[in-house]
C-alpha positions as CSV (number, residue, x, y, z in Angstrom):
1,X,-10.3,-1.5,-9.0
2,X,-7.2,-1.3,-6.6
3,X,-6.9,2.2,-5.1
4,X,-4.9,3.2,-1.9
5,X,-8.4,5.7,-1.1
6,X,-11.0,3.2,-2.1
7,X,-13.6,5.7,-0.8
8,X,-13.9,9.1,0.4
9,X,-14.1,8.7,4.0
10,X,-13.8,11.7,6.2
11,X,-12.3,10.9,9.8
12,X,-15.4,11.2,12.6
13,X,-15.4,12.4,15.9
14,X,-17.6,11.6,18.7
15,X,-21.0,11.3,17.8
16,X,-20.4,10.8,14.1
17,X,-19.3,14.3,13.7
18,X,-16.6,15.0,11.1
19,X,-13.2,16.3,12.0
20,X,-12.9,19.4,9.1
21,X,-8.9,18.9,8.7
22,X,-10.1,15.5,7.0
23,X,-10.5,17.6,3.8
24,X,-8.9,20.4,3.5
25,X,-6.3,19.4,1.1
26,X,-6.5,20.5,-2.6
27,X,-3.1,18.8,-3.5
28,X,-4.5,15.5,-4.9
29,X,-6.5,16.9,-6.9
30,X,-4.4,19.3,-8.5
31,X,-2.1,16.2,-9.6
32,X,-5.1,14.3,-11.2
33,X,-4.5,14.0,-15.1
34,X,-8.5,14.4,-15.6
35,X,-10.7,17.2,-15.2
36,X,-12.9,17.0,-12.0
37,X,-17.2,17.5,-12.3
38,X,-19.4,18.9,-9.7
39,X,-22.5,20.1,-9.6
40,X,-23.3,22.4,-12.0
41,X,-24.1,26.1,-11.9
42,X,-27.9,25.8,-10.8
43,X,-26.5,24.3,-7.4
44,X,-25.7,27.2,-5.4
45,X,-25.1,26.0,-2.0
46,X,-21.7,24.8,-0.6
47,X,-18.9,23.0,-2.0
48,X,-16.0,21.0,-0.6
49,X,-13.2,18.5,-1.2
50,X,-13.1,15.2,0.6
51,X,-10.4,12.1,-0.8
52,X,-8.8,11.4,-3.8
53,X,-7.8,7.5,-4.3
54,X,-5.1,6.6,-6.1
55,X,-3.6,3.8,-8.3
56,X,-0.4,1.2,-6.9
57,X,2.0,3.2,-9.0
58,X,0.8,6.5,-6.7
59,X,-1.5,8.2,-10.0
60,X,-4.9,9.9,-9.1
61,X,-7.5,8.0,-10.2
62,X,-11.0,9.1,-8.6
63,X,-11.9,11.7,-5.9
64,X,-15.1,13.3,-4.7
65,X,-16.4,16.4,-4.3
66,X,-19.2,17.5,-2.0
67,X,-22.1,19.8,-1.9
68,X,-24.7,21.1,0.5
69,X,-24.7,19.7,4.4
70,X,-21.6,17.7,5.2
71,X,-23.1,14.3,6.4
72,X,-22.2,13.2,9.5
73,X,-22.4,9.2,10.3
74,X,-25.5,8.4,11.6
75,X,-28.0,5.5,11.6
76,X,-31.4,6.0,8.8
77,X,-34.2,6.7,11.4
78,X,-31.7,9.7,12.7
79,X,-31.3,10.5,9.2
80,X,-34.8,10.6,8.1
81,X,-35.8,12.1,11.3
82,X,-33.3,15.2,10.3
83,X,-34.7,16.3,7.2
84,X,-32.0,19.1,7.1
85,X,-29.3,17.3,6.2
86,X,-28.9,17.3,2.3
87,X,-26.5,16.7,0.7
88,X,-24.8,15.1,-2.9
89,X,-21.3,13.6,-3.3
90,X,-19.9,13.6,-7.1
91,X,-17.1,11.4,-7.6
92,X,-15.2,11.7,-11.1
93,X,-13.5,8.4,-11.7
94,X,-10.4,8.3,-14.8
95,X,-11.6,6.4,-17.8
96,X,-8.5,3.9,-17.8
97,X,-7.9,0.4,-19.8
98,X,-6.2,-2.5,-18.0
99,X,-2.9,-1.2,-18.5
100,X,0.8,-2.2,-17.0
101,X,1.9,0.2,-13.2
102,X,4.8,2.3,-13.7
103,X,7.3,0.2,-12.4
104,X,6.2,-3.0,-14.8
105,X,5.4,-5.2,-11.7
106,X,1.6,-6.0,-12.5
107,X,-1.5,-5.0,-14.0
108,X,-3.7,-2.0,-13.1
109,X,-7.4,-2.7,-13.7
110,X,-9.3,-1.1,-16.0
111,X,-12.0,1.5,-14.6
112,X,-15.5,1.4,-15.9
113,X,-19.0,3.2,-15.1
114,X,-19.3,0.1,-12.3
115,X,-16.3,1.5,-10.5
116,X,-17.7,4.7,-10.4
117,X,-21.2,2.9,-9.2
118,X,-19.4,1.2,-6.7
119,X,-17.4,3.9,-5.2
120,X,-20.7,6.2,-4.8
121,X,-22.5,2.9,-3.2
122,X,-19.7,2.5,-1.0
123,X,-19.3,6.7,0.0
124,X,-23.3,6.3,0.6
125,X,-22.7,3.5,3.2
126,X,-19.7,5.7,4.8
127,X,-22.1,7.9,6.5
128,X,-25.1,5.5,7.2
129,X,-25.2,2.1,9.4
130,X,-28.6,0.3,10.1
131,X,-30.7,1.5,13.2
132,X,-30.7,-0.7,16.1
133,X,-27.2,-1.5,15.3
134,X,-24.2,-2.2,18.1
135,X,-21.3,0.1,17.0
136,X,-19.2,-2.9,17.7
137,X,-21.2,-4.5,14.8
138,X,-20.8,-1.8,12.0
139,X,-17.5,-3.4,10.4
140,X,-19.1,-6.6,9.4
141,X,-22.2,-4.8,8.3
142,X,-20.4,-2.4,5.9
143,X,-17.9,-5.4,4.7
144,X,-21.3,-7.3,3.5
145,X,-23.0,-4.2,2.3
146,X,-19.6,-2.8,0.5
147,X,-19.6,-7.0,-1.1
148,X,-23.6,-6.1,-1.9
149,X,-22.4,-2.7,-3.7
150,X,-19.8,-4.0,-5.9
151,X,-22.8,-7.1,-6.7
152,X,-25.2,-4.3,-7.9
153,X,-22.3,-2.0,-9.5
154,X,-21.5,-4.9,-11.5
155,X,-24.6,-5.6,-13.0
156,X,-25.5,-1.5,-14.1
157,X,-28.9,-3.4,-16.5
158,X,-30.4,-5.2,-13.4
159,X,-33.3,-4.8,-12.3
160,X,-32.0,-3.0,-9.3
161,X,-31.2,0.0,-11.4
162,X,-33.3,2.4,-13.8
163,X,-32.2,5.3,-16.3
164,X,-31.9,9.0,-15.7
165,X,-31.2,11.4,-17.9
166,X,-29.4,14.2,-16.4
167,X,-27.9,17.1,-18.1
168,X,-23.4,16.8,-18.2
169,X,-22.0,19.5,-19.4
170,X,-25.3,21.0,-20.8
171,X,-25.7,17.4,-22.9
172,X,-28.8,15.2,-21.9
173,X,-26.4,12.1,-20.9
174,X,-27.9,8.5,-19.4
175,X,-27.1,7.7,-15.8
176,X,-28.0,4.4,-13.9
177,X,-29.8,5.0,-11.0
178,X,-31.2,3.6,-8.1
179,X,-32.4,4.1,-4.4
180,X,-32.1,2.5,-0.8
181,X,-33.4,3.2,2.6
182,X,-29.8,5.0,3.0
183,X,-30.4,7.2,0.1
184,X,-29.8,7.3,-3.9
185,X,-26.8,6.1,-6.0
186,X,-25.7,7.3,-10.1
187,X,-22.8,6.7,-12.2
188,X,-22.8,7.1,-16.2
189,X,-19.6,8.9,-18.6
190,X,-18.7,12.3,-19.9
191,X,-17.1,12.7,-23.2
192,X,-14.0,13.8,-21.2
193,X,-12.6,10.2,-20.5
194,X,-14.3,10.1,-17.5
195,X,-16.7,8.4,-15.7
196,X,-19.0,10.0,-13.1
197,X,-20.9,8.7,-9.9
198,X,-23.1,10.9,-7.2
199,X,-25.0,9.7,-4.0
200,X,-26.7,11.7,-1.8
201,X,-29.5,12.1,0.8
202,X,-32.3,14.9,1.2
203,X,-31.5,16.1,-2.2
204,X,-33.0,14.8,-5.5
205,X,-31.2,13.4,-7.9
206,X,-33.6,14.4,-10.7
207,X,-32.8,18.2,-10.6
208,X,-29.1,17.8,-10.7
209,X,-26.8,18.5,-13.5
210,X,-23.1,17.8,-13.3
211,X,-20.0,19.9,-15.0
212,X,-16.3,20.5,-15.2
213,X,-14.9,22.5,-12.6
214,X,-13.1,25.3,-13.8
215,X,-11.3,25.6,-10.9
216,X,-10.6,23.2,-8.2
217,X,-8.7,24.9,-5.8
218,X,-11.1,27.7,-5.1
219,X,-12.8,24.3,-3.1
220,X,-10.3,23.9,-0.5
């Protein structure tokens, strides 16, 4: 799955803190063909925009949106030493066959449930590196754990993953599931030719329920 975003990654400042301008921007999403899901109305607490990610021919094709505490990038003990930080990413992904790019030049690939498994694996790694880790060192780490994402995206009925039944929409809909030491990972389809991943840390996944959002700007 070629996109120009390939993950929503906000820009960091010193000491893993994000720089806020990094998502303020509602105009992606507004030119996105496909309705976006978020949490749904039991989830009360904040909500923000991060990235869309686009196709070669320049059309929206996935973006996330977040909710709760806006992780920072920070190493797993930190993480599970501050408890406060919760937080869950959605990321709604366009259900699109192989098709030809606008300007006839190549293919597009087809998007599937496994890229929206591997785009929350991947936005799960964005804010975590391993503890005991150089900084210098991160960039080959993430480049074999982003090769070990797409791995397990690719194979949804492994053993790594087990089904969840969350509510979409108010329908009981199956989602593949599974958890690391960085936190949890989703990704199953709506009936709005879409398909939708989540990752998070601090929140459960098992209480969440994921809808359209009426309206995205109010986000931004």
């Amino acid at each position: 799955m070629e996109t120009t975003s390939r993950v929503a990654q906000p820009a960091a400042a010193e000491g893993g803190q994000q720089v806020p301008s990094a998502r303020r921007t509602v105009d992606g999403y507004l030119l996105a063909p496909f309705p976006w899901y978020g949490l749904d109305e039991a989830f009360t607490g904040p909500r923000w925009l991060m990235q869309v990610g686009t196709a070669a021919d320049g059309a929206v094709e996935h973006g996330s949106i977040g909710h709760g505490d806006e992780p920072s990038v920070r190493n797993e003990a930190v993480a599970a030493a501050d408890a406060k930080e919760k937080f869950a990413v959605v990321v709604t992904v366009a259900a699109n066959p192989s098709r030809r790019s606008a300007d006839g030049t190549g293919l597009l690939e087809a998007t599937s449930v496994s890229s929206a498994a591997w785009l929350a694996g991947v936005g799960l790694l964005s804010f975590t590196w391993p503890g005991q880790m150089d900084h210098s060192l991160r960039d080959d780490w993430l480049e074999q754990q982003t090769e070990t994402a797409w791995a397990l995206a690719d194979d949804l009925s492994g053993s790594a993953w087990s089904t969840l039944s969350l509510p979409v929409d108010g329908v009981p809909t199956p989602f593949h599931y599974r958890e690391s030491e960085f936190g949890w990972v989703l990704a199953g389809s709506t009936p709005e030719r879409v398909h939708v991943g989540a990752y998070g840390r601090g929140m459960s996944a098992y209480g969440l329920g994921f809808a359209v959002i009426k309206d995205v700007a109010a986000y931004a």
